[in-house]
DSSP file (Angstrom, degrees, kcal/mol; ACC not computed):
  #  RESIDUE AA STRUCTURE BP1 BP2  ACC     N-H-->O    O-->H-N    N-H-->O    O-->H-N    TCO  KAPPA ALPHA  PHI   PSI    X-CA   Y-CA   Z-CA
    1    1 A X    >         0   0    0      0, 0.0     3,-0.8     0, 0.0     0, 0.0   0.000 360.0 360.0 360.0 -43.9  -33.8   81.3  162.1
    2    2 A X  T 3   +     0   0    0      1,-0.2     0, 0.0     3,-0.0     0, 0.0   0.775 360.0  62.1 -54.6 -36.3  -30.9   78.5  162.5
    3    3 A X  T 3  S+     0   0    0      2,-0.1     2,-0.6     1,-0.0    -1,-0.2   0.802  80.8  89.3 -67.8 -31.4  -33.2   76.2  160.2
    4    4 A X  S <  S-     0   0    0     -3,-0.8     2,-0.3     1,-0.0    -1,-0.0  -0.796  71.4-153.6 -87.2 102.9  -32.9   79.0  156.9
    5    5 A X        -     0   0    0     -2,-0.6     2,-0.7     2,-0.0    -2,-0.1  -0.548  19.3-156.9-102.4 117.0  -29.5   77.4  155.3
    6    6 A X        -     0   0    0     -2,-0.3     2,-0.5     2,-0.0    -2,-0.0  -0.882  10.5-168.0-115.7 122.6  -28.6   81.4  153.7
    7    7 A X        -     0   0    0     -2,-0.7     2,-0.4     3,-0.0    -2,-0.0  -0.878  14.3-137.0-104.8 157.2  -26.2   80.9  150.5
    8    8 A X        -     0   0    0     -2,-0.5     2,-0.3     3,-0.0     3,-0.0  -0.852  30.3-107.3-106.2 123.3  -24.3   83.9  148.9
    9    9 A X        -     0   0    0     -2,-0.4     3,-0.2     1,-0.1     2,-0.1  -0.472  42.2-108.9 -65.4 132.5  -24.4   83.9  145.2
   10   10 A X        -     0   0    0     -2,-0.3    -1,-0.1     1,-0.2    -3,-0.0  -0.537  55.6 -67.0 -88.9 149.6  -20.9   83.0  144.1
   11   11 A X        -     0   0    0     -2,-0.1     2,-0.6     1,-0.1    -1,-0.2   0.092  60.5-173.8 -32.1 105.7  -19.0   85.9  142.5
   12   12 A X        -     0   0    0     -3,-0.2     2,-1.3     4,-0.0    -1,-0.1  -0.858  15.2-169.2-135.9 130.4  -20.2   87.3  139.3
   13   13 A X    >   -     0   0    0     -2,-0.6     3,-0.8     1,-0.1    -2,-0.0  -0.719  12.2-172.9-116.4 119.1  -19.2   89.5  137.0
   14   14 A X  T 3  S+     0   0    0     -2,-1.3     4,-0.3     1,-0.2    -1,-0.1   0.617  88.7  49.6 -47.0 -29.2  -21.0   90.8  134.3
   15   15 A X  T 3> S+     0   0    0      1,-0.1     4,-0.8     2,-0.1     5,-0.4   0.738  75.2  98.2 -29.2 -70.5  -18.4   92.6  132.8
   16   16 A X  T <4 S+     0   0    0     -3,-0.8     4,-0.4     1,-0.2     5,-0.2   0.594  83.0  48.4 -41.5 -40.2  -15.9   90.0  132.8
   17   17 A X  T >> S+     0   0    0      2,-0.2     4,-2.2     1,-0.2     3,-1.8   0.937 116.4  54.4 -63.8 -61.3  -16.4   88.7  128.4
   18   18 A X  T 34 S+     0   0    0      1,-0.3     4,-0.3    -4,-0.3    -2,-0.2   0.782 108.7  39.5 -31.8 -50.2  -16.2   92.6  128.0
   19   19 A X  T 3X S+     0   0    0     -4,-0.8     4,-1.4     2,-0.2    -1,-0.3   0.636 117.6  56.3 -76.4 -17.4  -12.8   93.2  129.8
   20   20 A X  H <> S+     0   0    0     -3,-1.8     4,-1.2    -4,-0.4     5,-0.3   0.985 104.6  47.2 -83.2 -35.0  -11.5   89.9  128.2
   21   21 A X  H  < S+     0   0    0     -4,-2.2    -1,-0.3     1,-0.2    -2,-0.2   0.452 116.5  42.5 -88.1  -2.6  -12.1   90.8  125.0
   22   22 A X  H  > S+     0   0    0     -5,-0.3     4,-1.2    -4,-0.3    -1,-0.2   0.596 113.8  51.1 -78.3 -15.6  -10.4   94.5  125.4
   23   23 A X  H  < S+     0   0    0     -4,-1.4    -2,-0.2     1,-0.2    -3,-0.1   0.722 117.4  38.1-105.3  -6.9   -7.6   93.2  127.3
   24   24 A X  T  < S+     0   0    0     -4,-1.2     3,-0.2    -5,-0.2     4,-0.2   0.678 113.8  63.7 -93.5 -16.7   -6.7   89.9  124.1
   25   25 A X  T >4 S+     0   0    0     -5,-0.3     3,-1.1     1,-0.2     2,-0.7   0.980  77.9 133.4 -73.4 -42.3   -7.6   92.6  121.9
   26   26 A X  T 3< S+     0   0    0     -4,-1.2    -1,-0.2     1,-0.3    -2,-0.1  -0.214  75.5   8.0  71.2 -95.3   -4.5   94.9  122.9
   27   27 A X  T 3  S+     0   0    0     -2,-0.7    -1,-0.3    -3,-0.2    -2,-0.1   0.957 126.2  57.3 -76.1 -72.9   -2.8   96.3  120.1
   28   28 A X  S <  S+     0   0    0     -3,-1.1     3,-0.3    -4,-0.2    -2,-0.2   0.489  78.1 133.7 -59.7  -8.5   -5.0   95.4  117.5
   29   29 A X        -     0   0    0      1,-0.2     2,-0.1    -7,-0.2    -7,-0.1   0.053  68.8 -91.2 -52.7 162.9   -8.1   97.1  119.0
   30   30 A X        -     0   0    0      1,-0.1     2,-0.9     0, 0.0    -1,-0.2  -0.180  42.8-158.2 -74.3 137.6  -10.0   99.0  117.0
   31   31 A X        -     0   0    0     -3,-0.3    -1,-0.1    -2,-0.1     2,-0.1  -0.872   7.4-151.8-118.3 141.1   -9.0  102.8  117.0
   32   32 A X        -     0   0    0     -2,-0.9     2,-0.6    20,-0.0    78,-0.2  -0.150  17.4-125.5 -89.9 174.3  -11.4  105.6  116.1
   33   33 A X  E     -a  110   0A   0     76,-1.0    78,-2.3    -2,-0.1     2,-0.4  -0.988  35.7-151.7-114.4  98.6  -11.0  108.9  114.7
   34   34 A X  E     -aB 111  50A   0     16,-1.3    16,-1.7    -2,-0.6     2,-0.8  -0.820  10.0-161.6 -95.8 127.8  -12.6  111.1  117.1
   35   35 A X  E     -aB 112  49A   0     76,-1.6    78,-1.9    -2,-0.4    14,-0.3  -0.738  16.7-177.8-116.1 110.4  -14.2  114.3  116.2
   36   36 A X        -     0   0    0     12,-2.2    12,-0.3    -2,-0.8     2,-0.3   0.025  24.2-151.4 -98.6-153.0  -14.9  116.9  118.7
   37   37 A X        -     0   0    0     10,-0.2     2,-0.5    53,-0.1    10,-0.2  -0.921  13.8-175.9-149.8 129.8  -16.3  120.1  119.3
   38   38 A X        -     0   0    0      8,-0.4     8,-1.2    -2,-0.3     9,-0.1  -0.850  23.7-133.1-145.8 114.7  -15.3  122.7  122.2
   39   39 A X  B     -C   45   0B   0     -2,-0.5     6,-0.2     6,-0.2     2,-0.1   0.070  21.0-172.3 -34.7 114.3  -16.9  125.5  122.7
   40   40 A X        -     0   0    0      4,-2.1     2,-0.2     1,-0.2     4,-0.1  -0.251  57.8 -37.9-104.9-144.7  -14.7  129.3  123.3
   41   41 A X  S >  S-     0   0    0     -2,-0.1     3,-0.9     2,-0.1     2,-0.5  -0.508 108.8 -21.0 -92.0 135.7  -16.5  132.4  124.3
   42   42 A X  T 3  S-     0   0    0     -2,-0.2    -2,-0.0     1,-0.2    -3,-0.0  -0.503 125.6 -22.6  75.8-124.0  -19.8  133.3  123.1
   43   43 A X  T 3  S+     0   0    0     -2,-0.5     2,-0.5    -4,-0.1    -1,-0.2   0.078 104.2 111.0-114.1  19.6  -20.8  131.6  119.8
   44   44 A X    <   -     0   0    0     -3,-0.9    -4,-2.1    -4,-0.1     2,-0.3  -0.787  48.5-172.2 -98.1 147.9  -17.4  130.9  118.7
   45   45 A X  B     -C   39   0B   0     -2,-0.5    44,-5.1    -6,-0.2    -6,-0.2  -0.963  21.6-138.2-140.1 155.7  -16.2  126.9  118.6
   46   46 A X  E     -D   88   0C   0     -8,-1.2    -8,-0.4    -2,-0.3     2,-0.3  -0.444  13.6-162.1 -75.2 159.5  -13.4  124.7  118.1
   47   47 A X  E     -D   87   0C   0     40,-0.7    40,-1.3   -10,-0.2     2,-0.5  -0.899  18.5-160.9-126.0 141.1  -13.7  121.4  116.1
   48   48 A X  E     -D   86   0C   0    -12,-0.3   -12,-2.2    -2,-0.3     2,-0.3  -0.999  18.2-156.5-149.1 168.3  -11.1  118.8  116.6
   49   49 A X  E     +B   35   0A   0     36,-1.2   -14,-0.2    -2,-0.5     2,-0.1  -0.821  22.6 148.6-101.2  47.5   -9.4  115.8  115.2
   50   50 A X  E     +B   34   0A   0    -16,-1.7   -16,-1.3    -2,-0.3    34,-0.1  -0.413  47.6  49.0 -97.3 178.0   -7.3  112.8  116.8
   51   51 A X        +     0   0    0     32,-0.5     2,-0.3    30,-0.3    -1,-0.2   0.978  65.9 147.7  68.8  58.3   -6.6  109.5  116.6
   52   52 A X        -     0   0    0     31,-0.3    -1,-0.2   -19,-0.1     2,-0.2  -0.677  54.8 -75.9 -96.2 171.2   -5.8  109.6  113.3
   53   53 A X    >   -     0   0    0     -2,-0.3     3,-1.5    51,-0.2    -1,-0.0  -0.519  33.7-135.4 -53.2 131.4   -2.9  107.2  111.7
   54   54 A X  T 3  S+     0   0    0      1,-0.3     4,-0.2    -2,-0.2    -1,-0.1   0.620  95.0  65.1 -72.1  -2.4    0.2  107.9  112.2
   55   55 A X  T 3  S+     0   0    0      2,-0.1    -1,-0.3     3,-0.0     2,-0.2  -0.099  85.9 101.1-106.7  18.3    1.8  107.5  108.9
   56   56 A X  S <  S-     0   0    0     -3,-1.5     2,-1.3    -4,-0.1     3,-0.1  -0.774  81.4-112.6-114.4 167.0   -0.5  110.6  107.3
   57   57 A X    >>  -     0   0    0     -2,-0.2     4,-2.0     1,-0.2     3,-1.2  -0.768  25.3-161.6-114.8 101.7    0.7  113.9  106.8
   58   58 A X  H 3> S+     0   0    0     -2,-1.3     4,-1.4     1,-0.3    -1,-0.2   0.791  86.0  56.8 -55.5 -18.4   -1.2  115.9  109.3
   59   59 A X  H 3> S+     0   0    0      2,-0.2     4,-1.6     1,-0.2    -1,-0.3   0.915 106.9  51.7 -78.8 -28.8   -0.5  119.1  107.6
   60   60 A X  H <> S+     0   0    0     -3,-1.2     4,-2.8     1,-0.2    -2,-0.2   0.879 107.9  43.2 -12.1 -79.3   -1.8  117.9  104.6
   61   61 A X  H  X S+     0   0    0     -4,-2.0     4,-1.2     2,-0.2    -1,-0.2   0.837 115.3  52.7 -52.9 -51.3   -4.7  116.8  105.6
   62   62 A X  H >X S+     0   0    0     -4,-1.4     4,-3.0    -5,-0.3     3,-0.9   0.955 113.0  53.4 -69.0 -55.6   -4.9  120.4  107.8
   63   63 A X  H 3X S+     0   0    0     -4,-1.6     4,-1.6     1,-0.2    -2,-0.2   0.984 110.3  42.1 -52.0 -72.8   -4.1  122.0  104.3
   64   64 A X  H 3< S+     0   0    0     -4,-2.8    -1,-0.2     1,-0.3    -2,-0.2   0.403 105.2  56.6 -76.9  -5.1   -6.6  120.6  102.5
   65   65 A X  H XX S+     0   0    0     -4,-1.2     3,-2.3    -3,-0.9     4,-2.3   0.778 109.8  59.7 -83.3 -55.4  -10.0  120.8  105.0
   66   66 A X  H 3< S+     0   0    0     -4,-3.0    -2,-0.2     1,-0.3    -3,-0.1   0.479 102.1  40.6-160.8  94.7   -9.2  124.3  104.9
   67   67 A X  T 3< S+     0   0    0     -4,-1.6    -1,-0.3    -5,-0.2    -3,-0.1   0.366 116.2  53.3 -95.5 -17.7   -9.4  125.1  101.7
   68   68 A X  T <4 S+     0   0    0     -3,-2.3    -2,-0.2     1,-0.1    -3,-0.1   0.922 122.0  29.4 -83.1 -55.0  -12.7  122.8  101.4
   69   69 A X  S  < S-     0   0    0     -4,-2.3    -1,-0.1     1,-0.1    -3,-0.1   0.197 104.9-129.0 -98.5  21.1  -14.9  124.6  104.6
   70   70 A X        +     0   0    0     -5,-0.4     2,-0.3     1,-0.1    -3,-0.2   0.814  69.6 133.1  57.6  39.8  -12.8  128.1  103.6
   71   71 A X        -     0   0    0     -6,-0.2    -1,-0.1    18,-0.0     2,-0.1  -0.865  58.9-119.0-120.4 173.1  -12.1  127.9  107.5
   72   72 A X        +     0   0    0     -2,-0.3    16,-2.5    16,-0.1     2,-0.2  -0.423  39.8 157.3-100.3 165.9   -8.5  128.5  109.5
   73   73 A X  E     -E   87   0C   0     14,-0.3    14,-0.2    -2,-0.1     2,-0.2  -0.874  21.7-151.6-176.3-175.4   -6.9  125.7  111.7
   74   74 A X  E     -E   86   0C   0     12,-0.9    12,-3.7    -2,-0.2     2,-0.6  -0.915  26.4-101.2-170.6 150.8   -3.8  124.6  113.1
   75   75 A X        -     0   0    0     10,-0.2    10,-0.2    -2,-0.2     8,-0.0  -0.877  31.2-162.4 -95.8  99.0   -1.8  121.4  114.2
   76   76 A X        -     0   0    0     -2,-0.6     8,-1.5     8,-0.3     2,-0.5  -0.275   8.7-151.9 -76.0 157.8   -1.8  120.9  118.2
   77   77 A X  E     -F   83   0D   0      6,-0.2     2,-0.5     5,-0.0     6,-0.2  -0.966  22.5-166.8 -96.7 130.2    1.1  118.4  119.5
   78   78 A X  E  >  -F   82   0D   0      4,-0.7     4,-1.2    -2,-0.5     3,-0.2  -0.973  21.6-134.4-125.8 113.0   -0.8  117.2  122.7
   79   79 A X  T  4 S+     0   0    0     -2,-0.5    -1,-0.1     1,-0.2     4,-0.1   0.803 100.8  26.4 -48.2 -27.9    1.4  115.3  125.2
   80   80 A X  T  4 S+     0   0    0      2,-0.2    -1,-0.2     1,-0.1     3,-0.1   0.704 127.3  38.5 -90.4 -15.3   -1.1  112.7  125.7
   81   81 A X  T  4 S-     0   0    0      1,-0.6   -30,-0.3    -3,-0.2    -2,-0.2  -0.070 100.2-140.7-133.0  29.6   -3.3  112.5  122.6
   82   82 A X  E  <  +F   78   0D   0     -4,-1.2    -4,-0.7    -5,-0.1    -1,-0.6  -0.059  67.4   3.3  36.0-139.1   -0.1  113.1  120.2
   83   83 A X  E    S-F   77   0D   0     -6,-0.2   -32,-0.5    -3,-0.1   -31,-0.3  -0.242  76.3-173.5-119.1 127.9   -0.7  115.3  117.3
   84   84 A X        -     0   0    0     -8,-1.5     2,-0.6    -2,-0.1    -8,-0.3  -0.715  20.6-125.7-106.4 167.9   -4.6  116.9  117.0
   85   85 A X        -     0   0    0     -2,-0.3   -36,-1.2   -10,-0.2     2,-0.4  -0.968  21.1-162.3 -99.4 108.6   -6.4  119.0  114.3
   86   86 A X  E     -DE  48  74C   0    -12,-3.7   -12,-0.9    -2,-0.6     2,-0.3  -0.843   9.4-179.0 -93.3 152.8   -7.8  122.0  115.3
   87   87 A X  E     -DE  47  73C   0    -40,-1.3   -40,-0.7    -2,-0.4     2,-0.5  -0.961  29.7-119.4-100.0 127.3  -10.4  123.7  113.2
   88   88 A X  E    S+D   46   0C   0    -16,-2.5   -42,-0.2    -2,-0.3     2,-0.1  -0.420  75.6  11.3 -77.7 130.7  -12.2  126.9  113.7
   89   89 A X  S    S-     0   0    0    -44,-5.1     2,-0.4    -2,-0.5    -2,-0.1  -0.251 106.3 -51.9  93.5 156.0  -16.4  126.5  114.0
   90   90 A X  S    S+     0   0    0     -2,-0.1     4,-0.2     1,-0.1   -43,-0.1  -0.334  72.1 146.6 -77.6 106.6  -18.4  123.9  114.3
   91   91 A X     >  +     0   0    0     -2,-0.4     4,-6.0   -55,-0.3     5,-0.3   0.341  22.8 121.8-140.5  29.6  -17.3  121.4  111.4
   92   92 A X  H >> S+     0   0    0      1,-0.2     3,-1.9     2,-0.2     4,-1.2   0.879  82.8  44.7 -51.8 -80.2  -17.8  117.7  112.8
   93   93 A X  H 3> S+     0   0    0      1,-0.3     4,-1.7     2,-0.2    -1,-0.2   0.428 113.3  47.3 -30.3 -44.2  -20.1  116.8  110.1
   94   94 A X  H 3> S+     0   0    0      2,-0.2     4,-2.0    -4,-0.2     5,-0.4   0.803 118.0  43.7 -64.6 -54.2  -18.1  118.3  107.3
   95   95 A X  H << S+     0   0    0     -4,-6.0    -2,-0.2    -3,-1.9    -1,-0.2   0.827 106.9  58.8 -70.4 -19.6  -14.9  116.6  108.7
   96   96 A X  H >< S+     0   0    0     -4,-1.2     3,-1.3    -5,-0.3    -2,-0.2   0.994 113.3  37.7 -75.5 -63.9  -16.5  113.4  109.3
   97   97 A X  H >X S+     0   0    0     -4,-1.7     3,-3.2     1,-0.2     4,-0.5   0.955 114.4  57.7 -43.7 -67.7  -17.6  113.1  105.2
   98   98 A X  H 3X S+     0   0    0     -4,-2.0     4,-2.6     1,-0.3     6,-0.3   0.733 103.2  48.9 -19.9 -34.3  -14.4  114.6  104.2
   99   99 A X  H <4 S+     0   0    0     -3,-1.3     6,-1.8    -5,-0.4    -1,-0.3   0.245 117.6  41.6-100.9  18.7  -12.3  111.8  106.1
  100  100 A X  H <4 S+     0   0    0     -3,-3.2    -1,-0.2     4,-0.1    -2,-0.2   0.300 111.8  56.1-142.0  18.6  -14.4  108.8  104.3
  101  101 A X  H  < S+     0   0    0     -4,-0.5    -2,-0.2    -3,-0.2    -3,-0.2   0.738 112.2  43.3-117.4 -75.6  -14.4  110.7  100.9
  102  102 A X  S  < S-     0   0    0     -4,-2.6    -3,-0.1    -5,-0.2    -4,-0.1   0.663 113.6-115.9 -61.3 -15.9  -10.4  110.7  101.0
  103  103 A X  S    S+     0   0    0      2,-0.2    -1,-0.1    -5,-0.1    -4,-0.1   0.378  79.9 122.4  93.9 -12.2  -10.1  107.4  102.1
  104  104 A X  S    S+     0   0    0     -6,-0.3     2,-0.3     1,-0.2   -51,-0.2   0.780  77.4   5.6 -60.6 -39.9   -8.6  108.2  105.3
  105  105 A X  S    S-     0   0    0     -6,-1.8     2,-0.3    -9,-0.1    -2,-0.2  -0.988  73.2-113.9-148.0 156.8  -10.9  106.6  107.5
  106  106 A X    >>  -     0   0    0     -2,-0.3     3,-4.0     1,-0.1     4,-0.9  -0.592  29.3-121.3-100.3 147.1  -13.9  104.5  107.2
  107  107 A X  T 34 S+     0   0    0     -2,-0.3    -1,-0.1     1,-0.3    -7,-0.1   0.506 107.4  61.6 -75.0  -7.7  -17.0  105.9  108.2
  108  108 A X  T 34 S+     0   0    0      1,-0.1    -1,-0.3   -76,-0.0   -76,-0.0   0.637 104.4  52.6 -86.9 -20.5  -17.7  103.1  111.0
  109  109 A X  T <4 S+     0   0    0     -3,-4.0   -76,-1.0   -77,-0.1    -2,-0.2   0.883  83.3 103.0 -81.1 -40.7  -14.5  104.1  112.8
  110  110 A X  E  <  -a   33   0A   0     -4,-0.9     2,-0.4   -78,-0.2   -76,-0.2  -0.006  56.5-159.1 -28.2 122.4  -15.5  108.1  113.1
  111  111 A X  E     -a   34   0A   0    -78,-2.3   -76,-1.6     2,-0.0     2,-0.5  -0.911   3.7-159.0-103.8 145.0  -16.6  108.8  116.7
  112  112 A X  E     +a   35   0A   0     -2,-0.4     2,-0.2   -78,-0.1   -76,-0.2  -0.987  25.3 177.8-125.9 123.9  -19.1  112.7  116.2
  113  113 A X        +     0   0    0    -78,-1.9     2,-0.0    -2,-0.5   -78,-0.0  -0.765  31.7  83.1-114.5 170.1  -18.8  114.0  120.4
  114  114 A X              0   0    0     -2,-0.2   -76,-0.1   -78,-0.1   -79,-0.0   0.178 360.0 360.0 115.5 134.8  -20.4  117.2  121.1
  115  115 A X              0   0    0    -78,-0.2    -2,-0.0    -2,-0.0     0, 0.0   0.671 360.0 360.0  77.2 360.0  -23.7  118.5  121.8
């Protein structure tokens, strides 16, 4: 047993380009538009909307989805995720064209959760 020289593989992490490249990216990283979907009672759903820029006028925007999908919504202030879009019913898809149609965001930035 004394004759079997045992090395330990020096410290690697696989990770490590990944975390380097979030942590130089900082500021500038990319930020998505994420659109989700959450489920109320029964067959009724939410759809919602952050991470948009801040320099748009979320009521606008609120205004003007719906009058396209003829559905109600509202503008949450969320202490963590600042200012959301609610929509009522399932309307990711809809909201996802809509936002790369206006110009608001481009269609590689859009995140679809749900489901």
């Amino acid at each position: 047993m004394s004759d079997l020289d045992v090395q330990l593989p020096s410290a690697f992490d696989p990770f490590a380009e990944a975390n380097a490249e979030d942590s130089s990216a900082g500021a500038g990283s990319k930020d998505y538009v994420h659109v989700r979907i959450q489920q109320r009672n029964g067959r009724k759903s939410l759809t919602t909307v952050q991470g948009l820029k801040k320099e748009y006028s979320y009521n606008k925007i609120l205004k003007d989805l719906k009058k396209e999908f003829c559905c109600n919504g509202t503008v949450v202030q969320d202490p963590e995720l600042g200012q959301v879009i609610q929509l009522q019913g399932d309307q990711r898809k809809n909201v996802a064209t809509f936002l790369v149609q206006a110009g608001i965001a481009k269609k590689d930035s859009i995140k679809i959760h749900g489901f």
